[in-house]
N, C-alpha and C positions, 0 to 999 in steps of 0.2 A: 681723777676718779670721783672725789665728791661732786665736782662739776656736769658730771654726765650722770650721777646718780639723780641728783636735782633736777635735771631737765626730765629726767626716765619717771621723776615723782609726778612734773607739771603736767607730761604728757600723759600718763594715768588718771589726771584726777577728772577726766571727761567720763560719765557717766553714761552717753548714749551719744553715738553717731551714727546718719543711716547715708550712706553713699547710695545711688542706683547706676543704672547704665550709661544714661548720657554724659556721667562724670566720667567712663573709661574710653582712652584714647581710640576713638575707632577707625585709625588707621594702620595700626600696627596688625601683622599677620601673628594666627595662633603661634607661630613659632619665636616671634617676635615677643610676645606677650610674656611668655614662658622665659625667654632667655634674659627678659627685666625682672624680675621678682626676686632680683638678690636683695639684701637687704630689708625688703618692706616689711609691714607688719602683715598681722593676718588683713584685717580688712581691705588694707591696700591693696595684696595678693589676689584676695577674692574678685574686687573691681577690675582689675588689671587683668583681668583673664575673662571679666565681662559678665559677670554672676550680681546676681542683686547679693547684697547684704550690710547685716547688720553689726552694731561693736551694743554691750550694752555689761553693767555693773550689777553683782548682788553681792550681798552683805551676808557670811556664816554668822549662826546662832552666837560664836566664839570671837566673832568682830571682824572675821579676813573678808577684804573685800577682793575678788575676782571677777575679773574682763571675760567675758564670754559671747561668742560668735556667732553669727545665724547666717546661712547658705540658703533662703526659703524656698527660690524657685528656680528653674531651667536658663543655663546662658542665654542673654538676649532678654530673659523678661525683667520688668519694672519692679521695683519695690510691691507697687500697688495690686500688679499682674498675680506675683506670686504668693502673697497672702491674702489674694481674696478667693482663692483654692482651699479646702481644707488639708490640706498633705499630711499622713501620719507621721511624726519625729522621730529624728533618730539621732543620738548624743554620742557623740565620738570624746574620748579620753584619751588625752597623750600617758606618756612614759616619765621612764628616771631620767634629768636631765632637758627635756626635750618642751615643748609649748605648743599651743596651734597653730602656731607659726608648720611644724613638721609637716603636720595633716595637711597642707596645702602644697608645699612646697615642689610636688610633681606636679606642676602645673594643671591643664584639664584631666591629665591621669592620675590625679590625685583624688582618695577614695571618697573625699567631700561632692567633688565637682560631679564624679561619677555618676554619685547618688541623687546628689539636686536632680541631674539631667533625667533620670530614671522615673523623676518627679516624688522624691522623701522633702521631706522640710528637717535641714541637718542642722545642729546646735553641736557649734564645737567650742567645750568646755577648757579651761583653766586650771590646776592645782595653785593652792597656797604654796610659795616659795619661788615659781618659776616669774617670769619678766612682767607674767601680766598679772601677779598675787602678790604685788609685795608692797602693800598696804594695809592697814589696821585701822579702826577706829580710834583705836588711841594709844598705840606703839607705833615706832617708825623700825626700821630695819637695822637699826643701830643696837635696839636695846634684845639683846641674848634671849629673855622670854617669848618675841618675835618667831625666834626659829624653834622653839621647843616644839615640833611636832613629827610626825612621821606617817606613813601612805595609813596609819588605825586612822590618824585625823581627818586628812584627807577625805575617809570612807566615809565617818561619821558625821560630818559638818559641811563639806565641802560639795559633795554629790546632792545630800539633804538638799540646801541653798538653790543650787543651778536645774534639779528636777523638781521642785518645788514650783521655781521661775518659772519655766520650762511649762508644766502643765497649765498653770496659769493664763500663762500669754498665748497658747494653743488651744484648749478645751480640752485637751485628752487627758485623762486620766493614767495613762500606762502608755508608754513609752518604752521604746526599743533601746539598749546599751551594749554600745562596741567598746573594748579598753584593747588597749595596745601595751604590753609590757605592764609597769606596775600599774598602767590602768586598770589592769586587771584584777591586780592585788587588791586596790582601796573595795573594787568593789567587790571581792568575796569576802572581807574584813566584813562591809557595811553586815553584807546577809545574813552574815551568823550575828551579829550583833542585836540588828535592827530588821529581822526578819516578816516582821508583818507589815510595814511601814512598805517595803517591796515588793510582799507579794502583792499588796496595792498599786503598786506604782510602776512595776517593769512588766510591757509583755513578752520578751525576751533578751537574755545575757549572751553578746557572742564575743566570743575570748581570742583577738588575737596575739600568736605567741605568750601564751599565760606567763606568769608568774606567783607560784606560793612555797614553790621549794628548791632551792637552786645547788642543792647539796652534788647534782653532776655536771653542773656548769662549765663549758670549758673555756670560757673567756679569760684570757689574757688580763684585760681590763680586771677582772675578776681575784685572779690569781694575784696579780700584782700589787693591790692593793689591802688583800689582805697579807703578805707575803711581806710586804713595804712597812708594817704598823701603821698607816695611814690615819684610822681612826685616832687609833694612842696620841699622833704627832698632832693631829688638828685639836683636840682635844687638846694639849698643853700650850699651845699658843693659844686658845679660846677664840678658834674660826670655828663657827656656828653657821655659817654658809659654803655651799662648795660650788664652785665653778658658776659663779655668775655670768647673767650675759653684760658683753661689752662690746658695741659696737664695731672700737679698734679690733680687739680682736676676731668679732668674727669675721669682719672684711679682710683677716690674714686668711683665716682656715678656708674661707671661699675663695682666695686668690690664688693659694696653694692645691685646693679641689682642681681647679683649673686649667692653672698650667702646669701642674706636675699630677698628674692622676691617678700615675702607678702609689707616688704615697698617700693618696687618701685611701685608694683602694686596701694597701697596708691597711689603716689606720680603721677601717672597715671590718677587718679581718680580724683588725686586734681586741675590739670591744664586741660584736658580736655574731660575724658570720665567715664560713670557710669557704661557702660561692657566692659570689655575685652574677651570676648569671643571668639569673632574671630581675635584675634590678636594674631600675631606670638610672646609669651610670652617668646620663648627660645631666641630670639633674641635681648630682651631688655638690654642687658648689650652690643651688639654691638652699640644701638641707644645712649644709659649713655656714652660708650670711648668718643662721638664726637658732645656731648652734655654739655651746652649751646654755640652757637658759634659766640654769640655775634652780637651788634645792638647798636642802636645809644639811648638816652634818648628820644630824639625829635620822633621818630615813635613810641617809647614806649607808650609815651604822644598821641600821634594822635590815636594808637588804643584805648586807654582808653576812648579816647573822641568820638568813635564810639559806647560806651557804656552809655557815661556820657546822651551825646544828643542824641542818636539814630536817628542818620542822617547819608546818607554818605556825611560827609559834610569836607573839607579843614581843615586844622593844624589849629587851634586857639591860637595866645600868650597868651591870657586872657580868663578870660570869659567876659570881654567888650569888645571884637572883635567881628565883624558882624559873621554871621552865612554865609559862601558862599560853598552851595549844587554841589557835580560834577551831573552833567544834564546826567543822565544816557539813557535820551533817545537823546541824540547825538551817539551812540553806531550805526554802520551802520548797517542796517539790511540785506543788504550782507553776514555777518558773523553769519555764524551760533553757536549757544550755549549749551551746554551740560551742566548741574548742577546735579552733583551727593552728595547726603547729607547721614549722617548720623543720625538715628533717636535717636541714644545714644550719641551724641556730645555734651556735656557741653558746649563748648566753642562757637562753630558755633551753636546755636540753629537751629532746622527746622523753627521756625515761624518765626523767620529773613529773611532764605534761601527763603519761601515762601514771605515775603516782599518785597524780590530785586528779585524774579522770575515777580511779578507783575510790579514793578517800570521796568523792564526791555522787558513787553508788553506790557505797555503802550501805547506807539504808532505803535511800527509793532511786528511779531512773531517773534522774535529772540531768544527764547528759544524754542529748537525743541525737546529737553527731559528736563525732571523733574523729578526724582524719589529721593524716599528717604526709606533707604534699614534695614532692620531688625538687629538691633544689632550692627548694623556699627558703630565705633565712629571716633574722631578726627585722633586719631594716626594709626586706620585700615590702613588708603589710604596709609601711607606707611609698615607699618609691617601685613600686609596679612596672613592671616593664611595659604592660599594656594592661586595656581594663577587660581581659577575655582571659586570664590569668584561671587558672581553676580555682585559686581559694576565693577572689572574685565572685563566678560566678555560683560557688556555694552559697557564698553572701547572701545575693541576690534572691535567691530560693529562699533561704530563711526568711530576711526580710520582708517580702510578701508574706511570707505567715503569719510573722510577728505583728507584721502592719494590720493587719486583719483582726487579730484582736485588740488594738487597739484603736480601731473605728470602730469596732462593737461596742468600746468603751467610750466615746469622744462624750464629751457633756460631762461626763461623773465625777469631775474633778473635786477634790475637797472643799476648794474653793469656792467653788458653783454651791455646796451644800451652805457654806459660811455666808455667800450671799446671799443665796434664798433663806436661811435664818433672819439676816439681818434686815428681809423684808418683811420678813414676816413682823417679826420686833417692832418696827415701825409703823404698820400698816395696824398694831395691837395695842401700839401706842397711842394711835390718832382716833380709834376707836373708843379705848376708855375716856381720854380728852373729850371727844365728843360728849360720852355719857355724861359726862360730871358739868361739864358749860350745861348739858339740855337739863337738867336736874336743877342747878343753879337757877336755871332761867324760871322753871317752873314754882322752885320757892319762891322767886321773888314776885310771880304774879299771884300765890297764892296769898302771901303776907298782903 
């Protein structure tokens, strides 16, 4: 275990890799390509299916460093090809448990590759605690302060960092954000917290399978856990992390995907959906290689108590701490909202989803769709049976909107402000300079 943590640390500590095409084998058929991606990382996935992209590191305000992923242009083009396009971006956010590794994992019908093709410039991000966040400036995964965090941190330092990056290395100002499960959470946590920071910085939020209140949950997974003391027990041994990834084991659960299908299908069933129908079923032993990728106890704990109280309400140490609710209607109404649900979703119920649509019109219309789609479950939004899927082509339609204001925006990054300051600063500096040497010069031919 130490052994493979150490290597997991070595291979982490690369700051920036850029693969392009001619690095992917181009003899293997798309189907080919697809049925190797067990195991690899994200980037490797990305090449291995023929996509330009990127690996690259940024550092939270709070010291996490996180791996994050860039998809820029259409299968078949060059590194060079696809960002010398301007493409509006778009930031895909995995789940509880899950890494970027997920987001790729259907092969070319995976909602990254989609999108590239469509021609977005896609950035898929990282949480602190999963395979590719578990670094610190100056804690290692050993020491307990490490994992003290939960999807509030996530929202508040985590997104900060990677759309900060993000508009930087694009030009745009405002940027599009998909979350998948508690990606979702972190980011309506951020909004009510850090609401003007976002209405800056997002041209639209599209929620799939939401999460902010899971009090009619019907997971297994769910139930079991809280029903098990799970919490209480991990808590008294003092595991502070849950279900790391480890290679061994997930080369079991994709083995087991595999040749035994009926029980991962179970096992599908039991943590968050009642069909599988429209899920891409061949590709479940790619999702098992790179599955579970690990999280902290403390968000463990916080999502359960989205169940326990059915509030979105703050991490509680006890159950004698106050109850303190994120005020969802500080969420600016600037920003517009997409919620696509699944009506077969054990885990994200619809009458939840239909809860936080209300709690979140409250005061103004900030959700401008609502739908919730036939057969759809948890695990659809990433394993797609094809890319014509209807919550799909909702996508698609928003995304052009959203993309739209944010080429009206490209250029106004904060950034661009702080540089254009810093020229000015100089260009004020070398002016005074001037004055004072021409002044100098002048005394001394007068003396």
């Amino acid at each position: 275990k130490i052994i493979w943590l150490l290597l997991c640390l070595v291979a982490l500590s690369k700051t920036r890799k850029i693969v392009t095409k001619d690095e992917v084998k181009p003899e293997l058929s798309s189907l080919e390509q697809e049925s190797t991606v067990k195991g690899l990382d994200t980037l490797q996935i990305i090449t291995r299916l023929g996509y330009p992209g990127e690996e690259m590191t940024v550092t939270t305000e709070d010291g996490y460093i996180l791996k994050i992923f860039r998809v820029p242009g259409k299968k078949g083009e060059t590194i060079h090809e696809a960002k010398a396009a301007k493409k509006p971006p778009v930031v895909l956010q995995h789940g509880f448990l899950c890494s970027s590794d997920t987001w790729v994992d259907n092969g070319e019908t995976s909602v990254p590759m989609i999108l590239a093709d469509k021609g977005y410039d896609v950035w898929i991000t990282n949480a602190r605690g999963s395979r590719y966040g578990r670094r610190h400036v100056n804690m290692t995964i050993s020491n307990p302060e490490f994992w003290n965090f939960s999807f509030e941190q996530m929202g508040l330092f985590d997104q900060k960092a990677y759309l900060d990056y993000i508009s930087y290395h694009t030009g745009f100002s405002k940027l599009t954000y998909i979350g998948h499960s508690r990606g979702t959470a972190q980011m309506l946590v951020a909004l009510t917290m850090e609401p003007d920071y976002y209405q800056k910085r997002l041209s639209g939020f599209i929620l799939f399978a939401p999460i902010a209140n899971l009090k009619h949950s019907q997971s297994p997974m769910i139930n079991v856990s809280i029903n098990s003391n799970a919490i209480p027990i991990l808590n008294f041994f003092n595991i502070y992390d849950v279900f790391p990834y480890y290679e061994f084991g997930a080369n079991f659960l994709a083995f087991i995907a595999e040749k035994l299908p009926a029980i991962s299908d179970l096992a599908m069933n039991l943590i968050a959906d009642r069909s599988l129908e429209l899920d891409n079923n061949a590709m479940v032993p790619n999702l098992a290689s790179n599955f579970p990728s690990g999280d902290s106890t403390k968000d463990f704990n916080h999502l359960l108590q989205l169940y326990t109280y059915g509030e979105f309400a703050k991490w509680r140490a006890s159950e004698d701490s106050p109850v303190e609710l994120y005020n969802l209607t500080n969420i600016p109404s600037e920003i517009p909202i997409v919620m696509l649900v699944g009506d077969v979703d054990q885990l994200s119920d619809p009458i939840d989803d239909r809860w936080l649509k209300g709690q979140l019109e409250e005061r103004e219309k900030n959700v401008i769709f609502y739908k919730e789609y036939k057969q759809v479950g948890h695990l659809t939004f990433l394993l797609p049976a094809n890319s014509s899927l209807e919550f799909l082509e909702d996508t698609y339609e928003f995304l052009e909107m959203f993309s739209q204001i944010s080429l009206d925006n490209a250029g106004e990054t904060s950034y661009g402000g702080q540089a254009l300051s810093a020229s000015f600063a100089l260009v004020l500096l070398l002016l005074v300079f001037f004055q004072l040497s021409t002044q100098s010069f002048t005394s001394s031919r007068i003396e």
